[in-house]
C-alpha positions in Angstrom: -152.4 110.3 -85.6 -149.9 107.4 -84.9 -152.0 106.6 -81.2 -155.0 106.7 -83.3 -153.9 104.2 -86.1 -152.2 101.8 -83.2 -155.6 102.1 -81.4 -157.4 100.5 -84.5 -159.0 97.7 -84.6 -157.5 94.6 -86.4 -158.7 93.5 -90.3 -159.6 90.1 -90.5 -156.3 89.8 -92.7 -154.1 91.1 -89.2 -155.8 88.9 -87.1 -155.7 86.2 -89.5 -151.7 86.4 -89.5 -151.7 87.3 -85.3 -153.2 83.9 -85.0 -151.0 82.4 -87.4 -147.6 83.7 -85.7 -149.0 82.5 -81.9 -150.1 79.2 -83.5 -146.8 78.8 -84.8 -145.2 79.5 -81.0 -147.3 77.2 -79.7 -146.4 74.3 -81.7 -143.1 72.6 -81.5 -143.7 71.6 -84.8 -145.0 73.0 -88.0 -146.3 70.7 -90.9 -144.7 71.6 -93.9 -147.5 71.8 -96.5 -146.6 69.2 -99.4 -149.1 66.7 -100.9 -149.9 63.2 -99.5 -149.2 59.9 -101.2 -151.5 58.0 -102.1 -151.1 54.8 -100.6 -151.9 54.8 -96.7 -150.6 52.7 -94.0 -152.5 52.7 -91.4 -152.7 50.6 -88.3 -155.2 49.6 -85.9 -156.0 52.7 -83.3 -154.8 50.5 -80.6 -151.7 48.4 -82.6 -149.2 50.3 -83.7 -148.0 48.8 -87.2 -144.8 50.4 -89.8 -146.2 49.0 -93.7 -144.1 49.0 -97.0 -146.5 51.7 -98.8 -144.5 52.0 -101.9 -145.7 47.6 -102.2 -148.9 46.5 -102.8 -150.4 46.2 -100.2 -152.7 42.9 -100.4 -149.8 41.6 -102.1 -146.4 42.4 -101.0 -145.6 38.6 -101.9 -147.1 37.6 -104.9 -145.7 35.3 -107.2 -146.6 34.4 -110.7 -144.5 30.8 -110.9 -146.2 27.9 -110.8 -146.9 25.7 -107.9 -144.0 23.2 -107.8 -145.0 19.8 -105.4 -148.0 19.4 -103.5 -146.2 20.7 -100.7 -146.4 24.0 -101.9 -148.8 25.4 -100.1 -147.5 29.1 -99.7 -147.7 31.4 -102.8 -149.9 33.8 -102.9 -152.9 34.7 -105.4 -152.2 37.4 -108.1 -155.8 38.4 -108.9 -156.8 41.9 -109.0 -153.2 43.4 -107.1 -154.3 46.8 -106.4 -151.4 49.4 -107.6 -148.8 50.8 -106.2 -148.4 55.0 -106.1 -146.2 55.1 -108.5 -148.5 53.7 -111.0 -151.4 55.7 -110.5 -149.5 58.4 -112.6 -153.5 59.5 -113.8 -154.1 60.8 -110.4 -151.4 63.2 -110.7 -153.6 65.8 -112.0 -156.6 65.5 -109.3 -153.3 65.7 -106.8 -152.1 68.8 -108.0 -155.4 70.4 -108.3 -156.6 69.2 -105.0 -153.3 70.9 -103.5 -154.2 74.1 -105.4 -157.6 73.9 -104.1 -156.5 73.3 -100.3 -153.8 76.3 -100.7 -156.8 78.7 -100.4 -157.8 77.1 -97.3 -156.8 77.4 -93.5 -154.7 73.9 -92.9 -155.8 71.0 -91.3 -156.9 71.3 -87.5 -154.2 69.8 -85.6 -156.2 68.1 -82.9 -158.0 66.8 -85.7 -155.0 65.5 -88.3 -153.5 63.5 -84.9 -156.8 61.6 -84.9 -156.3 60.7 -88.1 -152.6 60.0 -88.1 -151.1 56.6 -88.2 -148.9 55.5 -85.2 -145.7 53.3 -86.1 -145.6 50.5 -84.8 -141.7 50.1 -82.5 -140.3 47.7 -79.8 -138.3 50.4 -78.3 -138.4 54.2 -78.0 -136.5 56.8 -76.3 -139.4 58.9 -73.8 -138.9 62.3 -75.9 -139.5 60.8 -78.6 -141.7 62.3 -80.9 -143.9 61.3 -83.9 -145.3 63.4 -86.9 -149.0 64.1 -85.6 -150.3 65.6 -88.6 -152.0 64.7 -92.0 -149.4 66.2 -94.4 -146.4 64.2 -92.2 -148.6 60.7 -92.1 -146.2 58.6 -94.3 -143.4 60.6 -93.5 -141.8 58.2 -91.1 -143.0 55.1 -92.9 -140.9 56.5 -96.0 -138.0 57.4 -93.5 -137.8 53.9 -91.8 -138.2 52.4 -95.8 -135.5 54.4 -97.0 -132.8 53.0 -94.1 -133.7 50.0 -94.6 -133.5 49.8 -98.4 -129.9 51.3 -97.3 -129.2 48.8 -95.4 -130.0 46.0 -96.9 -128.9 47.3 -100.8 -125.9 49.9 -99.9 -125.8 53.9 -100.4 -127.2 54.7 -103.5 -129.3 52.0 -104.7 -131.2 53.1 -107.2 -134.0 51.1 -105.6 -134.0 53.2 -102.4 -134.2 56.3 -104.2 -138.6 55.9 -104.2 -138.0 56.2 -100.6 -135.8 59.2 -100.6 -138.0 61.5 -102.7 -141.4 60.6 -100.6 -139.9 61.1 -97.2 -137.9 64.3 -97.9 -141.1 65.7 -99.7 -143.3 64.8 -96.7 -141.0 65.3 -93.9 -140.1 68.6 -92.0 -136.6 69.0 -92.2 -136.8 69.3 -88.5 -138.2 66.3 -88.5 -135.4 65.0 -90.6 -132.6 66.3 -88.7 -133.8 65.3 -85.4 -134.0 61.6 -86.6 -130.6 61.6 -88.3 -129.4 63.2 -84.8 -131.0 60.2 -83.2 -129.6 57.6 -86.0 -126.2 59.1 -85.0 -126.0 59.0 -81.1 -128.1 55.3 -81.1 -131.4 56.9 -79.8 -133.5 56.4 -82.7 -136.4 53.8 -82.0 -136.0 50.0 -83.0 -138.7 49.2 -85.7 -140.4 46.2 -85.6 -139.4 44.5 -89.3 -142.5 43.5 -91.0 -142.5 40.8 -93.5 -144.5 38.4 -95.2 -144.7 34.7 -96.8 -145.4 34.3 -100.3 -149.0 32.2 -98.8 -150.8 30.9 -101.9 -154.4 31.0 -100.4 -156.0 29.9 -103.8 -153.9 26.7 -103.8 -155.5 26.8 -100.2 -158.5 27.5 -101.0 -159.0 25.0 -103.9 -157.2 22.6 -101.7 -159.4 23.2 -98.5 -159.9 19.4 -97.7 -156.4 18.0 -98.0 -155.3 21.3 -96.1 -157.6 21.0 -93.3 -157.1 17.2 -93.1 -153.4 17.8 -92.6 -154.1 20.1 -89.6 -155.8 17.9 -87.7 -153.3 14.9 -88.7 -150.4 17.2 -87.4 -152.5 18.3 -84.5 -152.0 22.1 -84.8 -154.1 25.0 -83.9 -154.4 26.8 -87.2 -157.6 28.5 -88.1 -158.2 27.8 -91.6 -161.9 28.7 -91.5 -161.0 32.2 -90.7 -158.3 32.0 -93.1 -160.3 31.6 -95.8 -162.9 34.1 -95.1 -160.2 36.7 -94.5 -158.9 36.0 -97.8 -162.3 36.2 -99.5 -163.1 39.9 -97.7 -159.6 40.7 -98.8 -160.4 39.8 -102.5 -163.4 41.7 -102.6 -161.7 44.8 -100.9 -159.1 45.0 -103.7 -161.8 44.3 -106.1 -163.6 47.4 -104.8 -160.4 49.7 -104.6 -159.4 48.9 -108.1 -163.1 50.2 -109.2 -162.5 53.5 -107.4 -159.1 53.5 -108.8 -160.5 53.5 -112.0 -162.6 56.0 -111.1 -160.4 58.1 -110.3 -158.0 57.6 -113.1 -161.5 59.1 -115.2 -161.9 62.1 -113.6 -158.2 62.9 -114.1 -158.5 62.0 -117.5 -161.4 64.8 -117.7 -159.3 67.5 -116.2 -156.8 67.3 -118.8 -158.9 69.1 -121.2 -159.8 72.6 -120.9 -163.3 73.3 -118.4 -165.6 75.8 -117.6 -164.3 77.1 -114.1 -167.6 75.7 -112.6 -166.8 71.9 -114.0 -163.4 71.7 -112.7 -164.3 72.8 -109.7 -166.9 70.0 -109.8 -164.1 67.8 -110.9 -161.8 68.8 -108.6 -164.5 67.6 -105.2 -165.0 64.6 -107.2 -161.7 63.8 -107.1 -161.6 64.7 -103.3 -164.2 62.4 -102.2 -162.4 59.7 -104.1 -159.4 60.1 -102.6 -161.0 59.6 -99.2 -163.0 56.9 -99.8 -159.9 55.0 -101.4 -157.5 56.0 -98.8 -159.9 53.8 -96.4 -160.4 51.0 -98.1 -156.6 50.9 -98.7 -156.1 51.5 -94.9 -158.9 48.2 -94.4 -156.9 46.1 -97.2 -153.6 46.4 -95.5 -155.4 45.8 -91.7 -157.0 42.9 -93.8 -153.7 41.6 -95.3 -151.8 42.4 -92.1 -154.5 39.9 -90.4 -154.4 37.0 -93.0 -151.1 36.7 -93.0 -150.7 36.4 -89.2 -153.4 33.8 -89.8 -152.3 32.1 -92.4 -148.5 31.5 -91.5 -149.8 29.0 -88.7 -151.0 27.1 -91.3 -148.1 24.0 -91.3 -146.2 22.9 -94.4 -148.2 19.9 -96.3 -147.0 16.4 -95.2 -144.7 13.1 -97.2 -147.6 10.9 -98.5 -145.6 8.1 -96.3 -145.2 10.1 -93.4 -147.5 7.9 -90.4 -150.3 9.3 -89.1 -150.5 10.3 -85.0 -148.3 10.7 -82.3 -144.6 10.0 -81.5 -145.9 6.2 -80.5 -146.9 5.5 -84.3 -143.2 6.6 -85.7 -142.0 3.5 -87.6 -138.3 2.3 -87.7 -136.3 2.7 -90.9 -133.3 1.1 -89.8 -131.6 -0.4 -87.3 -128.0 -0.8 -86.7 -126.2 -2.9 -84.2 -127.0 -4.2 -80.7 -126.2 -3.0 -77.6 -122.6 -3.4 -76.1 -122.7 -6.6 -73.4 -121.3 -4.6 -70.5 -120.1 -7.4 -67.5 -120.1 -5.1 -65.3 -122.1 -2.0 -63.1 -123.0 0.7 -66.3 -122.3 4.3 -65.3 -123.7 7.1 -67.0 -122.1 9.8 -68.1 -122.5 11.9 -64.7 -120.4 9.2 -62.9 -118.3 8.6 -66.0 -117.4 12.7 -66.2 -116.6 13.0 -62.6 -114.6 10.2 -62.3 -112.5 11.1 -65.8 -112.5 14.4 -64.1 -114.0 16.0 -67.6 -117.3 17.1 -66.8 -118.3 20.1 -63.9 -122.1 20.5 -63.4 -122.1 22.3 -60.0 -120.1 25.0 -60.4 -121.8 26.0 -63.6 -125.5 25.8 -62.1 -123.8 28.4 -59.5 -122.3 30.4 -62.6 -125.3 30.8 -65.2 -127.6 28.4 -63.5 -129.2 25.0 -64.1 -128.9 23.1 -67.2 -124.9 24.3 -68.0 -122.1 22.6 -67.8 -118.0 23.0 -68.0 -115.9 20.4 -70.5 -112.5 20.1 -68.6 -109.0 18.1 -69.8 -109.9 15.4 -72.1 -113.5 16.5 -72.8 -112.6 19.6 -74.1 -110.1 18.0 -76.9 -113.0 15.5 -77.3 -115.2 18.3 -77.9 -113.2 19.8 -80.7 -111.8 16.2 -82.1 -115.8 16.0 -82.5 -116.3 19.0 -84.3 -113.3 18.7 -86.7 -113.8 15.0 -87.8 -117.0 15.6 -88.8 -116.4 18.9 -90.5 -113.6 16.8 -92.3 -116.3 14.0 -93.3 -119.2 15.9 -94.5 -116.9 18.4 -96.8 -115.8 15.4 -98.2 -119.2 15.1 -99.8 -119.2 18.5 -101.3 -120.2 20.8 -98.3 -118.8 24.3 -97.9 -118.0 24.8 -94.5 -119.3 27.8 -92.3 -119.4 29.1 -89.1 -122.2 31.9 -88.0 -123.7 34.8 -86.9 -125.1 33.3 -83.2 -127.8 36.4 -82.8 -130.2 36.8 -85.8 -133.3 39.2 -86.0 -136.5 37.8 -85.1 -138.0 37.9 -88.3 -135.5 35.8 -89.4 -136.5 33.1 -87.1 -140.4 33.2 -87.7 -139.5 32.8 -91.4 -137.4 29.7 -90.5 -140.8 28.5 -88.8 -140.1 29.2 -85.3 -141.6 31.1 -83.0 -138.9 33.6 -81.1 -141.7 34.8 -78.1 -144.4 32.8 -76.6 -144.9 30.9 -72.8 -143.2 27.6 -74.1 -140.7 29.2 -76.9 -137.4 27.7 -77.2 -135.7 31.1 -78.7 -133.7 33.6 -76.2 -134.8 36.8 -77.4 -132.6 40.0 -77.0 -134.8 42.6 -74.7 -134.6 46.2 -76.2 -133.7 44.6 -80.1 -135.0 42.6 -82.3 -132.7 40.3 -82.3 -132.0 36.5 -80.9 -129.9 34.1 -80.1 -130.1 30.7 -82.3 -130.9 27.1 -81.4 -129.7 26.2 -84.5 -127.6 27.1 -87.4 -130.3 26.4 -89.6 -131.6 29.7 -89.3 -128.4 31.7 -90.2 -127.6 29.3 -92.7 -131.2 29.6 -94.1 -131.1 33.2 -94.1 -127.7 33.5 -95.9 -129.7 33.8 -99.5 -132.8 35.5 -97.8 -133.9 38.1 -100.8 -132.0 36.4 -103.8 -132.3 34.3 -107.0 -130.2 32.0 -107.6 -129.0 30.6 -110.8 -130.0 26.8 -111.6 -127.0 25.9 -112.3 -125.8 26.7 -109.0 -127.9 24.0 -107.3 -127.5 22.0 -105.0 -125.8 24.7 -102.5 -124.4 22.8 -99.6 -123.2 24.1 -96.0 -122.2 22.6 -93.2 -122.2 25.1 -90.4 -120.6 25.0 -86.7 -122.3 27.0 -84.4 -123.2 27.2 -80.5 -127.0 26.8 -79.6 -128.9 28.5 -77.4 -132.3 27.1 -76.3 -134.9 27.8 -73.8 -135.8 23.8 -73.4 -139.3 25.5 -72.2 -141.2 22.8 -70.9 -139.3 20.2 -72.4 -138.7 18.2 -69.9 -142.5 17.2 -68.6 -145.8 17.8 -68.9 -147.7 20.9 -67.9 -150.7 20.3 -65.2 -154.0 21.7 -65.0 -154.8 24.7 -62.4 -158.6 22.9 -62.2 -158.7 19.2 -61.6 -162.1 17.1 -60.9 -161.9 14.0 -59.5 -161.7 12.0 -62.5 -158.4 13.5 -64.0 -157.1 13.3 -60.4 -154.9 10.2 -61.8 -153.8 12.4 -64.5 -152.2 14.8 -62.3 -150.4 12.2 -60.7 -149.3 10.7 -64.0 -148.1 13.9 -65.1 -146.6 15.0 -62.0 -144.4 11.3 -62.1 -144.1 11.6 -66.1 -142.5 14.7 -65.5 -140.1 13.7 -62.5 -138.8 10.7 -65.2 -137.9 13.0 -68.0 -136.7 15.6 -65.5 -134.4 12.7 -64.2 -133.7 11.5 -68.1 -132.6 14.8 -69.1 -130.4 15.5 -66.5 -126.8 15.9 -66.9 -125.8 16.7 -70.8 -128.9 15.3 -72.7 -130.9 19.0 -72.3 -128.9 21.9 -72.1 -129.0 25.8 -72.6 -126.1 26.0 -74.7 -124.2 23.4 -76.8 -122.0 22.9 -79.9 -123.5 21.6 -83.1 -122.1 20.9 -86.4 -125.5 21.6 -88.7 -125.8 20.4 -93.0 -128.1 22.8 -94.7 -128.9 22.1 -98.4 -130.8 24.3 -100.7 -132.1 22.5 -104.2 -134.2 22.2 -106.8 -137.9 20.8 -106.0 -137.7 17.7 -108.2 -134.5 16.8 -106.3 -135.4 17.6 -102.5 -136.2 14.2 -101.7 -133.0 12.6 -103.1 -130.8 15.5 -100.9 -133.5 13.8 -98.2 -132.2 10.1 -98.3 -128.5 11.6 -98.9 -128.5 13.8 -95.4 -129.8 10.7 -93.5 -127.2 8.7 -95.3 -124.3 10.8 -93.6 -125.7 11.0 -90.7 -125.8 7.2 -90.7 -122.2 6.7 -91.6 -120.9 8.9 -88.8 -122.6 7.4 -86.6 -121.5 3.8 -87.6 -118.0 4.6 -88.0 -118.3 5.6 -84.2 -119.4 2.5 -83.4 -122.5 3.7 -81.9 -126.3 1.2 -82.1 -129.0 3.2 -83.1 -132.1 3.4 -85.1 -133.4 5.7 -87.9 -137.6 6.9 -87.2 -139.5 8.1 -89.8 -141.7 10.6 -86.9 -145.1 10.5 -87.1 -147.4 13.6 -87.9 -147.9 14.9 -84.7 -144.0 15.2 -83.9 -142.8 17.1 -87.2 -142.5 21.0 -87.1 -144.5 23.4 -89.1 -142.0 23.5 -91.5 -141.4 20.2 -92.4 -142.3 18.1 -94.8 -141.2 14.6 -93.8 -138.1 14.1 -90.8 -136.5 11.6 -89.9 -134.8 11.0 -86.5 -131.8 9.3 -85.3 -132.1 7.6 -81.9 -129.0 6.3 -80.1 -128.5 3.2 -77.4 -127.2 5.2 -74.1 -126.5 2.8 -71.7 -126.4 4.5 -69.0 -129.5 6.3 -68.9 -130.8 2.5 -70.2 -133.1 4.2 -73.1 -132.5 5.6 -76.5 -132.1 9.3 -77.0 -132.3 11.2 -80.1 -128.9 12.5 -81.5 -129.9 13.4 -84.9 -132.8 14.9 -87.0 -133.2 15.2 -91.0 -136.1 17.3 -92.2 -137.5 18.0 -95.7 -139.0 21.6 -95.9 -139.4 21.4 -99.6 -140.5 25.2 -100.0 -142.0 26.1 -96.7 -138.9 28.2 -95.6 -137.9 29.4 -98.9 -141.5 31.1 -99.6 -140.9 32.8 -95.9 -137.1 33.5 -96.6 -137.5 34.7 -100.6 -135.4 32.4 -102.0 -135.2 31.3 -105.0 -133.5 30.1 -108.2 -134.3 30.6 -112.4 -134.5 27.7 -114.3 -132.2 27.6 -117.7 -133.8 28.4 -120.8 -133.9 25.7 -123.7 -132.0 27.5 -126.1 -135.3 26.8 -128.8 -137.3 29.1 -126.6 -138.0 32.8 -128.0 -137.7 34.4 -123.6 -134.9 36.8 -122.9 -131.6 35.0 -121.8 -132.3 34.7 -117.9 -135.9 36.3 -118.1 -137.5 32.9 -117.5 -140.2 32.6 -114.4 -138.3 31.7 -111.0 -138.7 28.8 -108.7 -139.0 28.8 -105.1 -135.8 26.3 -103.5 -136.0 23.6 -101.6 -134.4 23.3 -98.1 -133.3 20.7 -96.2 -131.4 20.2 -92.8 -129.6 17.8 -90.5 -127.8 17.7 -87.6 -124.2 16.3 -88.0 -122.9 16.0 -84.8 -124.4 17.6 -81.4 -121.8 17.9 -79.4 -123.6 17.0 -75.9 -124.9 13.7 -76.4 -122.3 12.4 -78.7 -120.3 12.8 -75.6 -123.1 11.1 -73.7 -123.1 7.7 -76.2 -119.2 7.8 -76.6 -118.7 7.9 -72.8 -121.6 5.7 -72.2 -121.1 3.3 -74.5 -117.3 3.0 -74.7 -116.7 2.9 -71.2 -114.7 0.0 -69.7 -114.6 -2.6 -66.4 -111.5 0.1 -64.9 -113.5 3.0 -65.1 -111.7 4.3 -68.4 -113.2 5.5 -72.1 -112.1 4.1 -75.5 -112.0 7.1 -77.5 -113.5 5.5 -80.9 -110.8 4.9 -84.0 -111.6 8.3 -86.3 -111.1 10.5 -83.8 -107.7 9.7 -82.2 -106.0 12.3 -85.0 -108.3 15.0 -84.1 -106.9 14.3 -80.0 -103.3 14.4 -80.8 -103.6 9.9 -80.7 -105.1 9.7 -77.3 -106.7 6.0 -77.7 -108.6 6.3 -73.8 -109.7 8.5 -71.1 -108.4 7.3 -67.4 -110.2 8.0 -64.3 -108.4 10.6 -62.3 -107.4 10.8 -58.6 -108.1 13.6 -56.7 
């Protein structure tokens, strides 16, 4: 009887289960069955991207305040913000009866749910490592990633992270879990590229399409504002059409709430189904869309000073002018001849060290150096600064929101392989990010730093002009102007003027809008008396279109006499970047109440800052125009009055023998 029962064939129900256990020996990893979130991310099949799902998607950045200066050309459009999960609490009840409905069902093919699956979008991963594939697990490691970050940035706990926590340990397989925590521990877990975006106002832009366009061409960049623009009007009518099926929705839950005929539910219940599809697509198009427009639109440059001149570097005009040249009676050195003859400056030995483009300071350079740093640390706080020194590797999204670009063929920015992380050229970026995320009070305005810091910098074809690889006859003389241009400035450069690393002292001011261009004229100011008291001759430039960054907003450059290279050479810069780095960054500050007004105490609207930045002293060429210029008939240096404390009273610098 018992051979006879074992000889039986299988009910559907056995087999059913047979299949179940081998499935579940064949795959390393089982899908826990939970309900998905509503709100997709979902990348490009061939661009891997991590989203914030819990934000809105079209408008992660959106901000209500009002435009401040015409230069604010970067907050983005509030109309028709789709909604996040969390407030699409009506769809809770098509949710739970879909997930009663698919409980009677086999799961979802596997082959099938990978198809469908998001991919995350990394920089690095270990080879073994291995991504949820599945339908049910499609956010989970979106909401994982979300969560550490939210850690990371707001501390254990954070009521704000907590969103995170309950969508990722409801999605994710605890194996899942585990084997990233594992990972997290022994510093195997991927790096995730940091996505962010700028608070772009496209309907300022798009109102504004003339005087935008016109100051592209004036600056000569290559943003697409056509494109922009129709991006932005797809985008509008995508939301547009999700909030519609949103609504939708939000009806056909309302119906299930009241009792139905087993028939009509079940009705309700497909309805409900189809909806969901149909809206997680659009919502996976609106955040490709967004994703799109904002890469788009942050190459649009910041708007430009009314007084700012038009064109190239040629059609900068001179603010100022201070001094004449020193009358030298005898054969001028430069500072290459100068530095080995003082014994204080050692160019060969560093190319063979780290390369071309380095140097050693030795003896008295290196006390000049620091006398350099201190005096002028001493000056500026003087005016109110607080002083600073820096983090010298920053993430990479910390630079793009400062407005440079940390990868590209001619990129200035040494970026960290297997992070994301990068070393600065300036401390304007640290210093920038310092309030990144934060609003400040009004009354806490003016914030002013002055930072020291060492620079990194690619100089990337800084020091000529590139050729073409296809030359016809008639740009055959081009070639050889370019080929000559590019010997001179190679031969200009050379020695300390363009470097890979340096000292800089950097001011940094963050301030209301109405009093950014004040700040302006005070930051050129400073740098002016420095200069003077150094008894350096040099002229203040107010740069043309063409040679001001895409974040600023007017700059003006300090150009020193160097006598022995027999040109001026820029030693200074003072930019204006009203809110062009602030909209990127996130700060900003609340204006006071009037005590008449009926608004919460502190409730008021925010502002977006202003920033500002100047260089104080880089170390490099001030060495170059103190050497240069103070240099004497016996071969020795006059080390300028206000630095003779900061060198323990050393008054000159005498040629050594060897």
């Amino acid at each position: 009887m018992a051979e006879a029962q074992n000889d039986k064939t299988p009910s559907l129900a056995e087999e059913y289960l047979l299949k179940g256990k081998e499935e579940k020996e064949d795959v390393t990893v089982k899908p826990a069955e939970v309900k998905e979130v509503e709100t997709p991310v979902i990348a490009d099949s061939e661009e891997v991207v991590t989203e914030k799902a819990e934000e809105t998607p079209a408008a992660a950045a959106v901000e209500e305040s009002p435009q401040v200066t015409p230069a604010s050309t970067i907050e983005e459009s509030s109309e028709t913000t789709p909604l996040s999960p969390e407030e699409n609490s009506g769809e809770t009840a098509v949710a739970a009866a879909e997930e009663s409905s698919e409980t009677t069902e086999n799961s979802v093919d596997q082959e099938e749910a990978a198809e469908e699956a998001p991919e995350i979008k990394l920089e690095t991963a270990p080879a073994d490592f291995r991504f949820p594939t599945t339908n049910q697990t499609r956010h989970c490691f979106t909401r994982y990633i979300e969560y550490h970050r939210c850690v990371a940035a707001k501390g254990e706990g954070a009521p704000e992270c907590d969103k995170f926590a309950k969508y990722y340990r409801a999605l994710c397989p605890g194996e899942w879990i585990d084997r990233w925590n594992e990972q997290r521990e022994n510093g195997t877990f991927p790096v995730v590229k940091q996505q962010w975006k700028a608070a772009i106002d496209f309907k300022w832009i798009r109102d504004n399409k003339e005087a935008v366009s016109a100051n592209i061409i004036n600056r000569n960049s290559n943003a697409n504002l056509e494109l922009v623009l129709q991006l932005y009007e797809k985008m509008l009518n995508v939301q547009k059409e999700v909030e519609r099926l949103r609504e939708e929705r939000n009806a056909v839950a309302n119906k299930m709430k009241g009792k139905l005929e087993p028939s009509e539910r079940q009705k309700l219940i497909e309805e409900g189904k189809n909806l969901k599809e149909g809206l997680m697509t659009l919502e996976e198009d609106l955040v490709k869309l967004t994703d799109e427009l904002q890469q788009e639109a942050q190459c649009i440059p910041n708007m430009t000073h009314p007084d700012v001149p038009i064109g190239g570097e040629d059609c900068s005009t001179i603010r100022k002018m201070v001094g004449s040249p020193y009358e030298l009676n005898f054969p001028v050195k430069d500072h290459l001849q100068l530095g080995k003859e003082l014994d204080i400056l050692e160019f060969d030995a560093a190319a063979e060290v780290s390369g071309s483009k380095f140097y050693y300071l030795k003896n008295e350079a290196v006390m000049l150096e620091m006398a350099l740093v201190n005096w002028t640390l001493s000056e500026v706080m003087k005016r109110g600064f607080t002083p600073l020194t820096t983090p010298e590797l920053v993430r990479s999204s910390v630079v793009e929101k400062c407005g440079f670009q940390p990868r590209g063929t001619n990129t200035q920015v040494y970026s960290i392989d297997g992070s994301d992380q990068c070393l600065i050229g300036t401390a304007e970026i640290p210093v920038g990010g310092i309030h990144m995320d934060s609003i400040l009070a009004e009354s806490s305005l003016p914030l002013k730093y002055v930072a020291f810091s060492h620079c990194f910098r690619t100089e990337a074809g800084a020091a000529g002009t590139a050729t073409r690889p296809y030359l016809p006859l008639h740009e055959l003389l081009y070639k050889e102007v370019s080929v000559l241009y590019g010997t001179l400035m190679e031969f200009l450069s050379r020695g300390l003027y363009r470097v890979h690393q340096f000292s800089k002292v950097e001011m940094f001011i963050l301030s209301r809008p109405e009093d950014s261009n004040s700040y302006h004229e005070e930051l050129i100011g400073i740098e002016e008396d420095l200069f003077s008291s150094l008894g350096l001759h040099y002229k203040t430039l107010d740069m043309a279109t063409e040679d001001l960054g895409a974040p600023a907003y007017r700059k003006f450059d300090v150009e020193a006499w160097m006598p022995g290279l027999g040109r001026y050479g820029e030693i200074s810069s003072a930019s204006n970047c009203t809110d062009y780095q602030s909209r990127r960054l996130g700060i900003r500050y609340r204006p006071a109440q009037p005590s008449s007004t009926n608004s919460k105490k502190g409730k008021g609207p925010t502002q977006f800052v202003h920033t500002l930045n100047a260089t104080a002293c880089a170390v490099p060429r001030m060495i170059i125009c103190l050497l240069e210029n103070h240099q004497q008939e016996d071969g020795s240096v006059i080390i300028p009055q206000p630095l003779r404390p900061f060198m323990g009273g050393l008054e000159r610098i005498f040629p050594r023998s060897r």
